[in-house]
N, C-alpha and C positions, 0 to 999 in steps of 0.2 A: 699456626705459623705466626711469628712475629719476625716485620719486616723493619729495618734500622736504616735509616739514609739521614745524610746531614748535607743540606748543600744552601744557598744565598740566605746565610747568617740563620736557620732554624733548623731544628731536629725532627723528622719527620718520622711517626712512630704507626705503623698499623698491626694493633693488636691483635693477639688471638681469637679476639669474637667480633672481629672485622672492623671495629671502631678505627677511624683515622686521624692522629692525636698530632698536634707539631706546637712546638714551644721555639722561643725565639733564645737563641744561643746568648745571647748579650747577659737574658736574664740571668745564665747558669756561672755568672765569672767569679760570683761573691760564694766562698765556701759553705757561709749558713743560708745559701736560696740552693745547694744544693743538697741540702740535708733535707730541705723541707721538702725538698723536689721529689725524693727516692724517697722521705722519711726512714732516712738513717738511724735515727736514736729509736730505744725500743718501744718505747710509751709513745712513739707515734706510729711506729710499725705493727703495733700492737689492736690500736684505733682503727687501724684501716683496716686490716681483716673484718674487723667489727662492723665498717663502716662499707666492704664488699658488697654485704647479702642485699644491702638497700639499692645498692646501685644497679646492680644485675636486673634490678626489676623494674628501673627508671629507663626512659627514649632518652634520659640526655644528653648521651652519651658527647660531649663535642670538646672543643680544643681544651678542654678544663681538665678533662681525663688522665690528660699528660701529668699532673700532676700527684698523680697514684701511683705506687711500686707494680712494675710491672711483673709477675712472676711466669716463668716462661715452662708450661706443660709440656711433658715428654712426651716422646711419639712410641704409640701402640701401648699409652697407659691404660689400666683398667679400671672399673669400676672395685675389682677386686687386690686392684696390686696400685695404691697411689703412691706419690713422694711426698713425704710428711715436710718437706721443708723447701725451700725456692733455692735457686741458685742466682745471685744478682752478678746484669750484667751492664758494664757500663760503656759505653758505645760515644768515642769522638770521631772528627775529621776532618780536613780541610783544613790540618793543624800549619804547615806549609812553613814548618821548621819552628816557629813558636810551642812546639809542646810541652816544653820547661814554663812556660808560659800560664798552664792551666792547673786550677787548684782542682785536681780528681779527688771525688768521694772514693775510699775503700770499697771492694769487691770482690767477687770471685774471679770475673774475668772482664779483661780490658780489652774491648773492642775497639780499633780504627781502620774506619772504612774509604781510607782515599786520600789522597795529598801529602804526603808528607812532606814533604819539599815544594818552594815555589818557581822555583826554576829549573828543576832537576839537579840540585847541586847535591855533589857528593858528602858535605860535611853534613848536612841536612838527615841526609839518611845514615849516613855512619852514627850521628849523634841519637839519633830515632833509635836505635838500635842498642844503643849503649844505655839509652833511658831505658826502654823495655826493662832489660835484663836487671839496673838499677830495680825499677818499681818490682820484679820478682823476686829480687833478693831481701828486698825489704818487707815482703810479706804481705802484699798492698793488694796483688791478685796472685790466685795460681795459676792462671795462665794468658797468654796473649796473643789477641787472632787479630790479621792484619789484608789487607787487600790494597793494593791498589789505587791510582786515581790516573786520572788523566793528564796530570803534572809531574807523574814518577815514570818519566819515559824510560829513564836505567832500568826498572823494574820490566819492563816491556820484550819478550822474547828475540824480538831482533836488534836490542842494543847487546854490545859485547861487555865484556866486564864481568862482574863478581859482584854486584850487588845483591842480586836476586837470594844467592847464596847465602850473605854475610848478613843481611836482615833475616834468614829463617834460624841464625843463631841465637837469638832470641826473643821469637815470638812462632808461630805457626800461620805461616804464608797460605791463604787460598788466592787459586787464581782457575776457578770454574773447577772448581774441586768441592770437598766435602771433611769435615771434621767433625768430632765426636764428642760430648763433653760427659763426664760420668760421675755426677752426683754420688757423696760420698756415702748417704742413705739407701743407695736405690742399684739394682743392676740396670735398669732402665740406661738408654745413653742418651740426650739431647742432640740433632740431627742439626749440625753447623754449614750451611753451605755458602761460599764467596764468588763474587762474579763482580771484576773492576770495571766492563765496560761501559759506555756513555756515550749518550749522541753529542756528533761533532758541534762543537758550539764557539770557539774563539781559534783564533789564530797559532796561538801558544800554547802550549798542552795538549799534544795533540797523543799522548799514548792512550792506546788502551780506548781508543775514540771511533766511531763509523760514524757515515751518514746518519741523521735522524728516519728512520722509520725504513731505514734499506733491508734486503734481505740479506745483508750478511749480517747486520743488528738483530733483528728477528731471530734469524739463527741460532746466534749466541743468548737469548733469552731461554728459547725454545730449550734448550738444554738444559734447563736450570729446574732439577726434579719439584717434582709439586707436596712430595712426602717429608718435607723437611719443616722442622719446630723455628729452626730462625733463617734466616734469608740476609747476608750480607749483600749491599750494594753499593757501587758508587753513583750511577745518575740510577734512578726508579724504572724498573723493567716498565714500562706503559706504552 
């Protein structure tokens, strides 16, 4: 399972073989610290498979890790049927309507997990919406999964309106659901599953929020299958 949370300015990564990676978002604003970050260009993409097999057999695993391509294992692969190739995925949030704002590295698929708006304002998300479909049409990702935050209260089942709607026309909304992602090499599918909510913590923002450590938070974790390859959140199921 690889789990993806972004909240008080760092990117908090827990990879597949449990290590817990987090980098400081500020670093990622300059386009060449984010190539270096993913190692986008191939002669470093290249390196680091190389430079894999050493690491797998090093304790050192700690915050330095983050700066390794994360390649995310399919569920119920075999020793006999593997996927010859990774699918990269790039994971914001807490964009809070600046998301014209950020230089994204290219991908397969654009992850954002929470905020889109800082006030819940409606051009916020209309504009979020119109970016998405933008960065699809220009071939930037093929596809784009979205959740949630505690500041997208329109997004929230008891507000009224049409946004919920008008954001799944371009991107694919999880809201304690499950999505599919299907590698172009592989019948195998990658197991995507989203959950927006968050323990209550400020005044403002309140969708999509409960008590810290209540049982209806619990609840809502508890739900949250344990056979899945990535794990969307917006505050850390803990």
């Amino acid at each position: 399972m690889l789990a993806l949370s972004v909240d008080a300015g760092h990117i908090y990564v827990v990879r597949h073989d449990g290590a817990l990676c987090s980098q400081p978002l500020s670093s990622l604003s300059i386009e060449s610290e984010w190539t270096e970050l993913f190692n986008l260009d191939s002669d470093s993409s290249s390196n680091n498979k190389n430079n894999n097999s050493n690491n797998n057999n090093s304790n050192s695993s700690s915050n330095q890790d983050i700066g390794k391509f994360l390649e995310v294992p399919c569920a119920e692969q075999s020793e006999t049927k593997r996927i010859s190739s990774s699918t990269r995925l790039v994971c914001i949030s807490d964009t809070h309507g600046c998301h014209r704002d950020l230089k994204l590295p290219p991908g397969d698929v654009l992850i954002h997990a929470g905020d889109l708006t800082q006030y819940n304002e409606a051009e916020h998300l209309c504009d979020a919406t119109a970016f998405f479909q933008e960065l699809l049409d220009a071939g930037t990702y093929q596809q784009v999964i979205a959740i949630a935050g505690n500041h997208d209260n329109s997004l929230h089942q008891s507000e009224p309106g049409q946004a919920k709607q008008n954001l799944m026309a371009s991107c694919t909304y999880l809201e304690d659901s499950m999505t599919y992602l299907a590698p172009a090499c592989s019948e195998t599918k990658i197991r995507v599953y989203g959950s927006p909510w968050t323990p209550e913590h400020s005044l403002w923002g309140t969708g999509f929020s409960l008590p810290p450590r209540s049982t209806a938070l619990r609840e809502k974790w508890a739900n949250i299958p344990t056979d899945v390859d990535v794990l969307i959140v917006h505050g850390p199921p803990l």
